[in-house]
C-alpha atoms as a printed R data frame, in Angstrom:
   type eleno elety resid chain resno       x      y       z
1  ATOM     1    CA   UNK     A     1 120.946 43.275 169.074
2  ATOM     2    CA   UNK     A     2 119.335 41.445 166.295
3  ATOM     3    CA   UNK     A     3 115.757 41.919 164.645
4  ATOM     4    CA   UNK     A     4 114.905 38.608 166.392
5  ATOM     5    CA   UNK     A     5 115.694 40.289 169.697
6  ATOM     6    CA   UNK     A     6 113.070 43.071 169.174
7  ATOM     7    CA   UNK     A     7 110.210 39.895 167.571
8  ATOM     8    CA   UNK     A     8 110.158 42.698 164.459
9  ATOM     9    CA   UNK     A     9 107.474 41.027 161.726
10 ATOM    10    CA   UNK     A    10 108.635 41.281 158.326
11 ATOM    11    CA   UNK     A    11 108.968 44.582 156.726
12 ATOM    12    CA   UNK     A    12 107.055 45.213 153.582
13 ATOM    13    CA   UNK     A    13 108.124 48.804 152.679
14 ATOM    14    CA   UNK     A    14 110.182 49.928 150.011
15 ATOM    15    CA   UNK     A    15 110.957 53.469 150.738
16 ATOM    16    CA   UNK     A    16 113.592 54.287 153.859
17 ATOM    17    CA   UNK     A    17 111.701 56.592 155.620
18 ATOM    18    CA   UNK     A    18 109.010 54.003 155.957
19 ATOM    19    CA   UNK     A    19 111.730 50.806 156.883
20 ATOM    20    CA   UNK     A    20 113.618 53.498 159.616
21 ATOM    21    CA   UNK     A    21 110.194 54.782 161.105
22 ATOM    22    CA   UNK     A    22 109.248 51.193 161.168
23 ATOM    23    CA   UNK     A    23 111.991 49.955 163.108
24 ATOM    24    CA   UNK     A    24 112.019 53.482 165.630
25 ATOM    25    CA   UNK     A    25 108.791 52.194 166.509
26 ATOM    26    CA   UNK     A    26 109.742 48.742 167.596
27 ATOM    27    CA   UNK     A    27 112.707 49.828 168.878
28 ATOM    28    CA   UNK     A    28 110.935 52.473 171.113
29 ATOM    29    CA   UNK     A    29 108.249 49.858 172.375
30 ATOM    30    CA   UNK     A    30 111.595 47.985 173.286
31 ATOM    31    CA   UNK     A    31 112.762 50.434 175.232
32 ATOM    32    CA   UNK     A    32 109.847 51.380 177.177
33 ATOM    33    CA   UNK     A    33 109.547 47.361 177.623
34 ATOM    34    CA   UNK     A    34 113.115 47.392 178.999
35 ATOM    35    CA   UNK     A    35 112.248 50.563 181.570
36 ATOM    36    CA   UNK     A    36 109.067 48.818 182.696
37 ATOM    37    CA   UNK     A    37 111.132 45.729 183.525
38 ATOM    38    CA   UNK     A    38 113.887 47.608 185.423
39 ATOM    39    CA   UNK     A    39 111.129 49.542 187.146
40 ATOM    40    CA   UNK     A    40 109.595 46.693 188.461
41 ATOM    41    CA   UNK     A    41 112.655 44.889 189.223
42 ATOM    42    CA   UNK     A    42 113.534 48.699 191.465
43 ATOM    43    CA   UNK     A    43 110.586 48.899 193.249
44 ATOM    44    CA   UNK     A    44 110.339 45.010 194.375
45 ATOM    45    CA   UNK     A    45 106.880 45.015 192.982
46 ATOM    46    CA   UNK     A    46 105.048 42.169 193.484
47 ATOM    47    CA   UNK     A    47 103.515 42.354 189.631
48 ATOM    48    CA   UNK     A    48 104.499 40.495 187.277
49 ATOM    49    CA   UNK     A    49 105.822 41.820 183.984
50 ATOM    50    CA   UNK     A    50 102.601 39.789 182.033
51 ATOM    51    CA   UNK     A    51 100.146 41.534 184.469
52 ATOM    52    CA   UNK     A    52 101.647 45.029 184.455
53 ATOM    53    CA   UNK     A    53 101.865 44.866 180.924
54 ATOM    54    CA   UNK     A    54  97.890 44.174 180.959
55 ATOM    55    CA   UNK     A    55  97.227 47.219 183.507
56 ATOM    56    CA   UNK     A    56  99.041 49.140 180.847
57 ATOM    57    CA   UNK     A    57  97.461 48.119 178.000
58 ATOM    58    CA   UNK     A    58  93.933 48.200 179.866
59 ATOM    59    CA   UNK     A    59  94.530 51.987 180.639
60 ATOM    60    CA   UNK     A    60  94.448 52.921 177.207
61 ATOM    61    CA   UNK     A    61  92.145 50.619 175.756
């Protein structure tokens, strides 16, 4: 996996605890991405991953 693969913008911290938290972060979104797309794909659900994604994001607004 590359840092194209998780779309991570540029990184414009200079101290390692700042570079690895900033990358744990993507990398978690990833990962809940990834379970959200294997969830759908489980259940059959007729949502698509754009319009779950917006439910989600909705819910917390």
């Amino acid at each position: 996996m590359s840092k194209t693969d998780l779309r991570i913008r540029p990184i414009y911290h200079r101290l390692r605890n700042r570079i690895e938290a900033h990358i744990c972060i993507y990398f978690t979104a990833y990962c809940i991405y990834k379970e959200l797309v294997w969830v759908l794909y489980a259940e059959k659900s007729t949502l698509s991953l754009k319009k779950a994604s917006e439910l989600i994001y909705n819910m917390y607004k």
